[in-house]
C-alpha positions as protocol buffer text, in pm:
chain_id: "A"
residue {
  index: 1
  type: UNK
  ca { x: -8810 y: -3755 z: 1114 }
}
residue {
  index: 2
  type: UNK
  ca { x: -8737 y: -4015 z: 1426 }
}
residue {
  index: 3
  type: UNK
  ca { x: -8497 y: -4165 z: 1188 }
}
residue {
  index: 4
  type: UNK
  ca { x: -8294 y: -3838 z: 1104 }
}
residue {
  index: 5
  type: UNK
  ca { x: -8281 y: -3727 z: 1525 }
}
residue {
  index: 6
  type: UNK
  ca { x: -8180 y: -4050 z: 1579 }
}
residue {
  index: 7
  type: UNK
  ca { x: -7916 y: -4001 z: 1359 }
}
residue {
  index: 8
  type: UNK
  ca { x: -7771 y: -3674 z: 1454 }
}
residue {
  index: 9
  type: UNK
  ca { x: -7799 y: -3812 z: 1826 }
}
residue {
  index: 10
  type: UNK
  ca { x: -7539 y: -4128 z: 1725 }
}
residue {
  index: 11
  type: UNK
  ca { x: -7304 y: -3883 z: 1578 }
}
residue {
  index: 12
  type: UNK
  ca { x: -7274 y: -3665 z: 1834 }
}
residue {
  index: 13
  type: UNK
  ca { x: -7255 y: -3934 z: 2122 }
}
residue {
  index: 14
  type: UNK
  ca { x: -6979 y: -4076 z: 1848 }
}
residue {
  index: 15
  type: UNK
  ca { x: -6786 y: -3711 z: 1858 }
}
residue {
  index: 16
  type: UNK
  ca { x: -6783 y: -3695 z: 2276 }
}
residue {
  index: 17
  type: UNK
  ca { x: -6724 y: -4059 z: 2366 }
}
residue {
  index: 18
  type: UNK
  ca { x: -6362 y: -4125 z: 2440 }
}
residue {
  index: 19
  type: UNK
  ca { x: -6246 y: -4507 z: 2410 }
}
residue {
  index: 20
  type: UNK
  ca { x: -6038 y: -4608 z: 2659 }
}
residue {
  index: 21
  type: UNK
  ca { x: -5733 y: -4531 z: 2597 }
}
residue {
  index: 22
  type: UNK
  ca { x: -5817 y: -4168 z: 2454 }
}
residue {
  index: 23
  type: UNK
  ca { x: -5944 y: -4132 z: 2853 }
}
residue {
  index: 24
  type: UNK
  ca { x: -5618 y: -4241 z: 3036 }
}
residue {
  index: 25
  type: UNK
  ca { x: -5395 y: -3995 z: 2807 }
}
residue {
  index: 26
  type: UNK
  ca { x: -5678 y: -3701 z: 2880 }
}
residue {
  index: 27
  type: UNK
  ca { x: -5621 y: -3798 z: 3250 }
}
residue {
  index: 28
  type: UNK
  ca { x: -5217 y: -3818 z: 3204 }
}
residue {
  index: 29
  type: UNK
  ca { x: -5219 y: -3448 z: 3048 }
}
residue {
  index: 30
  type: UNK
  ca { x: -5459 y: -3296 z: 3340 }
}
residue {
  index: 31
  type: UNK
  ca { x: -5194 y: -3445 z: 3582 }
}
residue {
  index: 32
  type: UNK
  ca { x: -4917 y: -3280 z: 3386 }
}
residue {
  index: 33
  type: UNK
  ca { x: -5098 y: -2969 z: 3346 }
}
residue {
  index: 34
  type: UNK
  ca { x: -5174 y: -2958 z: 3794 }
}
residue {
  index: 35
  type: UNK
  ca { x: -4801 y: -3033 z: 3844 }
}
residue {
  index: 36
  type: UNK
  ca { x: -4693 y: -2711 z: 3644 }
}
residue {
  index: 37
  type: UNK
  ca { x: -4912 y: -2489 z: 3792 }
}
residue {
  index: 38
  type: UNK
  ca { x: -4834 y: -2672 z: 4148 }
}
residue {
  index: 39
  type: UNK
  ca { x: -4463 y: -2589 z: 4091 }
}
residue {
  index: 40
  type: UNK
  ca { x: -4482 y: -2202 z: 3935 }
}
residue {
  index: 41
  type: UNK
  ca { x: -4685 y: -2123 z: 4271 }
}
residue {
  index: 42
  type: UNK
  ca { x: -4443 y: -2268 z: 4478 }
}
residue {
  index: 43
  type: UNK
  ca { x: -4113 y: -2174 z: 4317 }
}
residue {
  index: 44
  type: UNK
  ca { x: -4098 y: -1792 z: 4377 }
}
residue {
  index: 45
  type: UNK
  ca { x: -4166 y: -1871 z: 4768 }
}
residue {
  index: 46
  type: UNK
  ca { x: -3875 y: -2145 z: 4769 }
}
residue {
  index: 47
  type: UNK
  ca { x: -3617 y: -1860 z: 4556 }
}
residue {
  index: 48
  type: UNK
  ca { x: -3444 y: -1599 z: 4769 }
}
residue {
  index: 49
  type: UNK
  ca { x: -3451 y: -1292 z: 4608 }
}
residue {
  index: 50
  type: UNK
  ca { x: -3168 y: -1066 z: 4689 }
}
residue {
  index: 51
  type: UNK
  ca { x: -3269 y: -690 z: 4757 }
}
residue {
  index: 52
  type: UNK
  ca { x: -3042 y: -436 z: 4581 }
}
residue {
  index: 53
  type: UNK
  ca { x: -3030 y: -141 z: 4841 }
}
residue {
  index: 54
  type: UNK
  ca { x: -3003 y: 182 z: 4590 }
}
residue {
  index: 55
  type: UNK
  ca { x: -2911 y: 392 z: 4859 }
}
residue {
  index: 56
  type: UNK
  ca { x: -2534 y: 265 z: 4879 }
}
residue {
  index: 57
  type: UNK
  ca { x: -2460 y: 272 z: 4544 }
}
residue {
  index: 58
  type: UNK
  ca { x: -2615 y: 651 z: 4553 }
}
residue {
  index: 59
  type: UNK
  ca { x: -2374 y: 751 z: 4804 }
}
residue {
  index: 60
  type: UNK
  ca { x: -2119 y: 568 z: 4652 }
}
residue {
  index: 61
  type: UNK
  ca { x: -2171 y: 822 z: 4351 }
}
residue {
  index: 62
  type: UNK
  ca { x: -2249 y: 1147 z: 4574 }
}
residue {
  index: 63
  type: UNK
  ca { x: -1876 y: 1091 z: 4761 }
}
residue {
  index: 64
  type: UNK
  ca { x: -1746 y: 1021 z: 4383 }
}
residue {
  index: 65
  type: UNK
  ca { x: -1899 y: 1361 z: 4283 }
}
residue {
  index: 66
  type: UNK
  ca { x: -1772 y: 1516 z: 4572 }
}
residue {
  index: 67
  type: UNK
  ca { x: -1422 y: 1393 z: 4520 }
}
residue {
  index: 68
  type: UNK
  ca { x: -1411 y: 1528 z: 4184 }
}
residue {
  index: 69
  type: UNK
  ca { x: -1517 y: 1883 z: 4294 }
}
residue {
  index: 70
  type: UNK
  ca { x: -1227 y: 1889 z: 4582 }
}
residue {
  index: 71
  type: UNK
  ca { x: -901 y: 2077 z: 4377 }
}
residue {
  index: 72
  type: UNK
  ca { x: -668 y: 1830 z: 4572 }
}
residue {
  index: 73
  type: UNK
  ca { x: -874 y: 1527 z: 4442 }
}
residue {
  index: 74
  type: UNK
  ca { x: -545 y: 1429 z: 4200 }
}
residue {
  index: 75
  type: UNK
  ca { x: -310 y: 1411 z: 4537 }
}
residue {
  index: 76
  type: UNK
  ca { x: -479 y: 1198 z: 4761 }
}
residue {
  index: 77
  type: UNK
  ca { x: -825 y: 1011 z: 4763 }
}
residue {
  index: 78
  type: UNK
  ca { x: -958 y: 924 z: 5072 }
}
residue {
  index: 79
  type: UNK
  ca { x: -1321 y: 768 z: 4951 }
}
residue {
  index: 80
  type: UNK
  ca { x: -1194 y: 412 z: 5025 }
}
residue {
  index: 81
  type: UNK
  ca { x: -997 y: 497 z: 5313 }
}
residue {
  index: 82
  type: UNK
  ca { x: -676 y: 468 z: 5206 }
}
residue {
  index: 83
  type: UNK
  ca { x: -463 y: 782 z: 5022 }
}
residue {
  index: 84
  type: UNK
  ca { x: -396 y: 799 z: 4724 }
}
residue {
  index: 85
  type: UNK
  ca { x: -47 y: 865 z: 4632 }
}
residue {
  index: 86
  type: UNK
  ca { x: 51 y: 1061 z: 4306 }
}
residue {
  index: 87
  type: UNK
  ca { x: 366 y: 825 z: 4143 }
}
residue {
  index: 88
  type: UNK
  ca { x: 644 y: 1103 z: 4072 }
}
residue {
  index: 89
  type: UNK
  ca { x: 750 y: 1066 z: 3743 }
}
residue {
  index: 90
  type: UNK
  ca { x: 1108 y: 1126 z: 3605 }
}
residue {
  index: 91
  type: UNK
  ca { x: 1172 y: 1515 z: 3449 }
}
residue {
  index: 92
  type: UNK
  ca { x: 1150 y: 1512 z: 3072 }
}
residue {
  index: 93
  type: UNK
  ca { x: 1493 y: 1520 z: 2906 }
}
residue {
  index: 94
  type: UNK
  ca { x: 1520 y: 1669 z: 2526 }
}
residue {
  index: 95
  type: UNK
  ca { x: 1619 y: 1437 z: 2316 }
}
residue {
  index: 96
  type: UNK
  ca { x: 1917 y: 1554 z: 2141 }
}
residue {
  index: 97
  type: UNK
  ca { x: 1985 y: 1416 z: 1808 }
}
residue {
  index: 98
  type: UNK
  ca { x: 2343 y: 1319 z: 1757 }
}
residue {
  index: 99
  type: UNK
  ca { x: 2519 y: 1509 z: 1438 }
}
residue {
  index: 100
  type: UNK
  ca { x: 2703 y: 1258 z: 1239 }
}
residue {
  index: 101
  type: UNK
  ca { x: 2992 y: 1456 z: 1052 }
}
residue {
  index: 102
  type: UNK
  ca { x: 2886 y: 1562 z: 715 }
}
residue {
  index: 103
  type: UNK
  ca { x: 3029 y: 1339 z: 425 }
}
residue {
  index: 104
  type: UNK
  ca { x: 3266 y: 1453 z: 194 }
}
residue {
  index: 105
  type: UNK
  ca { x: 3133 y: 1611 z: -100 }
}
residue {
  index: 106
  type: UNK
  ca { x: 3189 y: 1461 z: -446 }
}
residue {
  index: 107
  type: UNK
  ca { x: 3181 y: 1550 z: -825 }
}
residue {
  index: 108
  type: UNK
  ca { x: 3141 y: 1237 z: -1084 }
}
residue {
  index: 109
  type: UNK
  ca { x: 3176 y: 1273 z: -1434 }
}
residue {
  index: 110
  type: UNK
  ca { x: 2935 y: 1025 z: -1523 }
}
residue {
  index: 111
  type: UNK
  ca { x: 3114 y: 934 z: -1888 }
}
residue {
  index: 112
  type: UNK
  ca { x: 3408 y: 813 z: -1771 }
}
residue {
  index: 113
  type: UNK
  ca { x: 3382 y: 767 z: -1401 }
}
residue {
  index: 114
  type: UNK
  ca { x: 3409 y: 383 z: -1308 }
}
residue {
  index: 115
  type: UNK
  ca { x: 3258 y: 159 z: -1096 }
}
residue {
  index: 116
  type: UNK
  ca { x: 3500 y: 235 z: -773 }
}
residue {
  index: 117
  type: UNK
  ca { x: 3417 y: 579 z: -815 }
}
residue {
  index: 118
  type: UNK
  ca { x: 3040 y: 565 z: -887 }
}
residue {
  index: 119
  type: UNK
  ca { x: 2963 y: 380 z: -552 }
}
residue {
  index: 120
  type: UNK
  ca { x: 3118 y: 668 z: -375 }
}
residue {
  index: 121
  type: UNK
  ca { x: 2783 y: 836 z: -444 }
}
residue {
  index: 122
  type: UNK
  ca { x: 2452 y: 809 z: -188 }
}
residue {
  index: 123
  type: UNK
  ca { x: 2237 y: 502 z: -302 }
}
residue {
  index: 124
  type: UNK
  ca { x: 2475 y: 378 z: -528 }
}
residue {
  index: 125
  type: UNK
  ca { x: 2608 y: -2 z: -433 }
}
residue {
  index: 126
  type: UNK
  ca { x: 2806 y: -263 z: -665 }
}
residue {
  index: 127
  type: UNK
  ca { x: 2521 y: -366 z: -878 }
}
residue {
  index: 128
  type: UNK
  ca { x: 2351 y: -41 z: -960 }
}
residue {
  index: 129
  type: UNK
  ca { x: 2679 y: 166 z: -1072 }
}
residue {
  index: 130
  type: UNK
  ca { x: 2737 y: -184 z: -1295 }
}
residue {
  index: 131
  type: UNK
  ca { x: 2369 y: -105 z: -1427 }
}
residue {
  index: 132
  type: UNK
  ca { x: 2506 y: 271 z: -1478 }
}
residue {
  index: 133
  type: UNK
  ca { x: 2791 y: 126 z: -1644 }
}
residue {
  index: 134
  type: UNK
  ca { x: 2587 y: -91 z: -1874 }
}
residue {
  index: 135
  type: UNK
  ca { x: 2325 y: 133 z: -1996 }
}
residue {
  index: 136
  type: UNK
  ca { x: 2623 y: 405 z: -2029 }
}
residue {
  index: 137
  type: UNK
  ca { x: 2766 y: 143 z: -2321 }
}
residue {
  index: 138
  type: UNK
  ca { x: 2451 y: 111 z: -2500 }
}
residue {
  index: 139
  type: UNK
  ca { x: 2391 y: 453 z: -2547 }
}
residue {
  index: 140
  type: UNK
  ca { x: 2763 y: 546 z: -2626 }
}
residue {
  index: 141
  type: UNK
  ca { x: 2735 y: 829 z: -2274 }
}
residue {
  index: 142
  type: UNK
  ca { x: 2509 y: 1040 z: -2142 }
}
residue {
  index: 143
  type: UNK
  ca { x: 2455 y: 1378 z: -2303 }
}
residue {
  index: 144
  type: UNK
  ca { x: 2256 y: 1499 z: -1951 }
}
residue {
  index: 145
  type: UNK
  ca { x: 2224 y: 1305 z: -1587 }
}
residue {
  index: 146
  type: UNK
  ca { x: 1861 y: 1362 z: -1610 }
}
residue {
  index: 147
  type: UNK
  ca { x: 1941 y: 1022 z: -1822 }
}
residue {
  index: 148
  type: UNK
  ca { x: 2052 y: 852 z: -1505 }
}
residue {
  index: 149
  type: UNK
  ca { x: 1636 y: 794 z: -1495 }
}
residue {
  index: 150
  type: UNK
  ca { x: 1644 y: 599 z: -1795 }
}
residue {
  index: 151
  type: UNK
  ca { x: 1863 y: 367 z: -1569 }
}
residue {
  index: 152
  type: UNK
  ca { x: 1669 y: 27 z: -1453 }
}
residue {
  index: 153
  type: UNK
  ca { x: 1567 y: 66 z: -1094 }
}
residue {
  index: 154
  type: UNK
  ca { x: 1661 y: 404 z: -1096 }
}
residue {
  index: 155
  type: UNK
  ca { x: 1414 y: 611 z: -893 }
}
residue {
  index: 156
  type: UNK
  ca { x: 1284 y: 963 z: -817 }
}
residue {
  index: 157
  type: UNK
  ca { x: 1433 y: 960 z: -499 }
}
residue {
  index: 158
  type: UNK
  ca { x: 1793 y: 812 z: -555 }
}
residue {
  index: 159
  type: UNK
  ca { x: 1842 y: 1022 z: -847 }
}
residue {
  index: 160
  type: UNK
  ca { x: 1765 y: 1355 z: -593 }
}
residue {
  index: 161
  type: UNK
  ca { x: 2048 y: 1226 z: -356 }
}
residue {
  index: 162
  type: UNK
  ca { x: 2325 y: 1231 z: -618 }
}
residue {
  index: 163
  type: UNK
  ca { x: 2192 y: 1458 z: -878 }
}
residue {
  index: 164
  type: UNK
  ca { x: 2416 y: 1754 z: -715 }
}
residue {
  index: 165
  type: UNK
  ca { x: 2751 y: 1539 z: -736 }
}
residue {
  index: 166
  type: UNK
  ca { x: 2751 y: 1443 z: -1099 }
}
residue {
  index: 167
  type: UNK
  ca { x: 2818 y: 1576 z: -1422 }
}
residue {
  index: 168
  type: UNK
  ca { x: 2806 y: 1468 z: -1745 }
}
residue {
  index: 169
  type: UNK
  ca { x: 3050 y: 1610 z: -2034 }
}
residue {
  index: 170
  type: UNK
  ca { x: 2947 y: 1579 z: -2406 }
}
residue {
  index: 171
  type: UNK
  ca { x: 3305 y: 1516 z: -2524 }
}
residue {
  index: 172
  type: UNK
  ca { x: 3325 y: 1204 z: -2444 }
}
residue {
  index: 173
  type: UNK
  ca { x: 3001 y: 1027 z: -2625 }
}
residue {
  index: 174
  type: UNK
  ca { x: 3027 y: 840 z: -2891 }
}
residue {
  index: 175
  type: UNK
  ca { x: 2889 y: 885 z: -3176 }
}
residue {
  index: 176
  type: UNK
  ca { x: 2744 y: 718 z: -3475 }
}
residue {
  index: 177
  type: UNK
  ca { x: 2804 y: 773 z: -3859 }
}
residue {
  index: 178
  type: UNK
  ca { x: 2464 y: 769 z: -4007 }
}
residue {
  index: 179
  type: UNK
  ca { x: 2558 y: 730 z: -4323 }
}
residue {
  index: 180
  type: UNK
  ca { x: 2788 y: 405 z: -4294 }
}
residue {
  index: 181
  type: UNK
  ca { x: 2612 y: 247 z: -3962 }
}
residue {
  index: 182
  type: UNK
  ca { x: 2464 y: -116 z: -4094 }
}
residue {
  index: 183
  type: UNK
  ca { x: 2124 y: -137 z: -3956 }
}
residue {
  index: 184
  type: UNK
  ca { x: 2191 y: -370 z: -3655 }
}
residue {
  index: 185
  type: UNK
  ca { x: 2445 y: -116 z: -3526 }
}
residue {
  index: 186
  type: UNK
  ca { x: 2166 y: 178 z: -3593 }
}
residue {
  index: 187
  type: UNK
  ca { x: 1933 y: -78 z: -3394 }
}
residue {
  index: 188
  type: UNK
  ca { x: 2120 y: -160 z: -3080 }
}
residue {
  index: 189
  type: UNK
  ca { x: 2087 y: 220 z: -2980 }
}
residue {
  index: 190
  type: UNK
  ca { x: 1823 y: 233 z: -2708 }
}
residue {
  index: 191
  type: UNK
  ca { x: 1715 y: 547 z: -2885 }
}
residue {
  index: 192
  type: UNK
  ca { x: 1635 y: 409 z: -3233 }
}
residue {
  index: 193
  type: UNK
  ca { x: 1339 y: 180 z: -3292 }
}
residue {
  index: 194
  type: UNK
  ca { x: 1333 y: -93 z: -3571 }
}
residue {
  index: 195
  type: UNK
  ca { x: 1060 y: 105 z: -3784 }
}
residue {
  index: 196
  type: UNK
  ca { x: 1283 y: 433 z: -3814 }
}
residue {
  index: 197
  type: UNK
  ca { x: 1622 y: 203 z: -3864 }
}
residue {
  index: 198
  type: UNK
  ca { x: 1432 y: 101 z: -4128 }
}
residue {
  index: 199
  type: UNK
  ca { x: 1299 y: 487 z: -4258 }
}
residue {
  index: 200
  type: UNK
  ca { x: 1679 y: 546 z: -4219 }
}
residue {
  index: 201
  type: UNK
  ca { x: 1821 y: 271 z: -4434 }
}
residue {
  index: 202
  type: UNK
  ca { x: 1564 y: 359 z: -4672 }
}
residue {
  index: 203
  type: UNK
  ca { x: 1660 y: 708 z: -4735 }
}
residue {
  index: 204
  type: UNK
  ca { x: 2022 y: 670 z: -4819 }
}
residue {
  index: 205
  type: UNK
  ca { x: 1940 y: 380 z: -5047 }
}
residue {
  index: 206
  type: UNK
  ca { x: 1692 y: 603 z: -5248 }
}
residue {
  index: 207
  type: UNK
  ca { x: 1846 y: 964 z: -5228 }
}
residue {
  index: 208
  type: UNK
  ca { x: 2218 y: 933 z: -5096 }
}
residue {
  index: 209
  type: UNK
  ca { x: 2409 y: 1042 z: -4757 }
}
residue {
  index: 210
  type: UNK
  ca { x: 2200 y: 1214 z: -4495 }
}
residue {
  index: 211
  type: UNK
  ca { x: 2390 y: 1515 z: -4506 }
}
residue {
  index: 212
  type: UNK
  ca { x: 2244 y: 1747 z: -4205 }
}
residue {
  index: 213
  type: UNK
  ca { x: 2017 y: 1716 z: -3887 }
}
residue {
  index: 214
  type: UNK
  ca { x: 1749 y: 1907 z: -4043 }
}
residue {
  index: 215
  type: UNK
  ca { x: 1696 y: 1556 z: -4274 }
}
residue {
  index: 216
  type: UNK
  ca { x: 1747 y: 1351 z: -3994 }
}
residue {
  index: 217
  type: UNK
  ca { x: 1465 y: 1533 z: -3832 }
}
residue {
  index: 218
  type: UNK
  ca { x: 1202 y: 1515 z: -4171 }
}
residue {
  index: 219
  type: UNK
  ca { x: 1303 y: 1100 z: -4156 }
}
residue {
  index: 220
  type: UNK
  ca { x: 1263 y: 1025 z: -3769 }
}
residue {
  index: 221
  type: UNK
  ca { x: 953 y: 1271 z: -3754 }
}
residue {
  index: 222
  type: UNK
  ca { x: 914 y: 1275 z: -3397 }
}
residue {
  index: 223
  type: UNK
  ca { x: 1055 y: 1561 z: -3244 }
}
residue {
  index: 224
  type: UNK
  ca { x: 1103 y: 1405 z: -2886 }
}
residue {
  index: 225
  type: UNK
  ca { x: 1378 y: 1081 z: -3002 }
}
residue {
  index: 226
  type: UNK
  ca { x: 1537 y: 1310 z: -3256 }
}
residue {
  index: 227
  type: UNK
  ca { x: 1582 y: 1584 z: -2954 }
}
residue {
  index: 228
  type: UNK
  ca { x: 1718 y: 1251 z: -2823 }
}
residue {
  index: 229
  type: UNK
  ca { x: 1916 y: 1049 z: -3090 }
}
residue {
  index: 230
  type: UNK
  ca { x: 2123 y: 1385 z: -3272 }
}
residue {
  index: 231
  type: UNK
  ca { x: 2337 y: 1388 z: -2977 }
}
residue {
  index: 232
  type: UNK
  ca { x: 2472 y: 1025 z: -3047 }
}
residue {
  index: 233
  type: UNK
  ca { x: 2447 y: 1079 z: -3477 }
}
residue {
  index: 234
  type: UNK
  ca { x: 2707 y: 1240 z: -3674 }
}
residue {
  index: 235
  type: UNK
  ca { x: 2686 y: 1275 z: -4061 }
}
residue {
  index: 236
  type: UNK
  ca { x: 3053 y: 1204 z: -4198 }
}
residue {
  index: 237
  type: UNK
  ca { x: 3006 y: 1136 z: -4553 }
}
residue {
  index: 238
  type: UNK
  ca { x: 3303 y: 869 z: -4675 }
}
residue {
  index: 239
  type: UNK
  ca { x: 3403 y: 909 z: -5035 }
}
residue {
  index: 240
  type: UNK
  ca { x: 3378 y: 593 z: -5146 }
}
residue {
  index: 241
  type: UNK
  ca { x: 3613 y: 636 z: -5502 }
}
């Protein structure tokens, strides 16, 4: 039983004993630990603290409020001593919008109009009325100026601002012979895709001469390019003895 005290006595003298150097770091931290509580007692005494007086900025607000209520308070304020003077503006002048002349009105007959005539109308320069000019050839002329659309670069807007000064008259397009076309000249037609060239060919090598637009119609089979192509098709048949 001695033995076992004796035991528990060495281990716990072992536990609080500090070796020397242990003791001078325990010493160096209680230093450190007196210094900071030294200096946070003195440091408020050695810091000026300035006192914010609330009474000047209250009256600073009650001669604001006061100015505000006065009906004159846009003329002249007087709270910092010196007037206040209202900057006199100049008098608002209309502004009157200067009418340029009206330009001349013009009618263009879209099938055989040129290119010196076709840039007479609004939105129309060089290069587009060549594009008009262009697509004009391919089709063999326009049958309606709503085609003007079809037109690359053509847009809603340019085609309202010289929709009222053209025209287009029928008389002049030219047509195609359905029944002697080869199929590259039936192709090149903006109108006429490859698979109903084909349908076309087809048909007067099996039955003969398309004779009427009612047959054109059955062949192509879709009403919106036949409404289309039968203004550009005519059905001459050529005796061929």
């Amino acid at each position: 039983m001695k033995n076992i005290l004796s035991d528990v006595t060495d281990h716990i003298k072992a536990y609080l004993t500090f070796n020397y150097a242990e003791r001078r770091g325990l010493m160096v931290l209680v230093v450190l630990i007196l210094i900071t509580e030294a200096v946070n007692a003195v440091l408020p005494a050695l810091i000026k603290k300035e006192v914010f007086d609330a009474s000047v900025f209250r009256k600073d607000v009650r001669q604001f409020e006061l100015s505000l209520a006065r009906p004159d308070s846009l003329k002249a304020d007087t709270t910092h001593g010196k007037p206040h003077i209202r900057k006199q503006y100049p008098k608002y002048t209309p502004y009157n919008k200067k009418v340029r002349p009206e330009r001349p009105r013009v009618m263009i007959e879209i099938n055989t109009a040129d290119t010196a005539q076709l840039v007479k109308l609004y939105g129309i320069g060089p290069v587009f009325a060549s594009r008009i000019l262009k697509y004009r050839g391919m089709l063999g002329g326009f049958f309606s100026i709503e085609q003007l659309l079809e037109v690359y670069g053509m847009d809603s807007v340019r085609y309202a601002g010289i929709q009222k000064n053209v025209k287009a008259d029928t008389s002049f397009i030219l047509t195609i012979n359905v029944n002697t076309a080869e199929f590259k000249t039936l192709l090149k037609h903006p109108y006429l895709d490859y698979e109903t060239v084909k349908d076309i060919c087809n048909y007067r090598d099996r039955k003969g001469p398309i004779s009427n637009m009612d047959t054109l119609r059955i062949i192509i089979g879709y009403d919106p390019m036949f409404e289309k192509v039968r203004h550009y098709i005519e059905y001459r048949i050529v005796n061929s003895e």
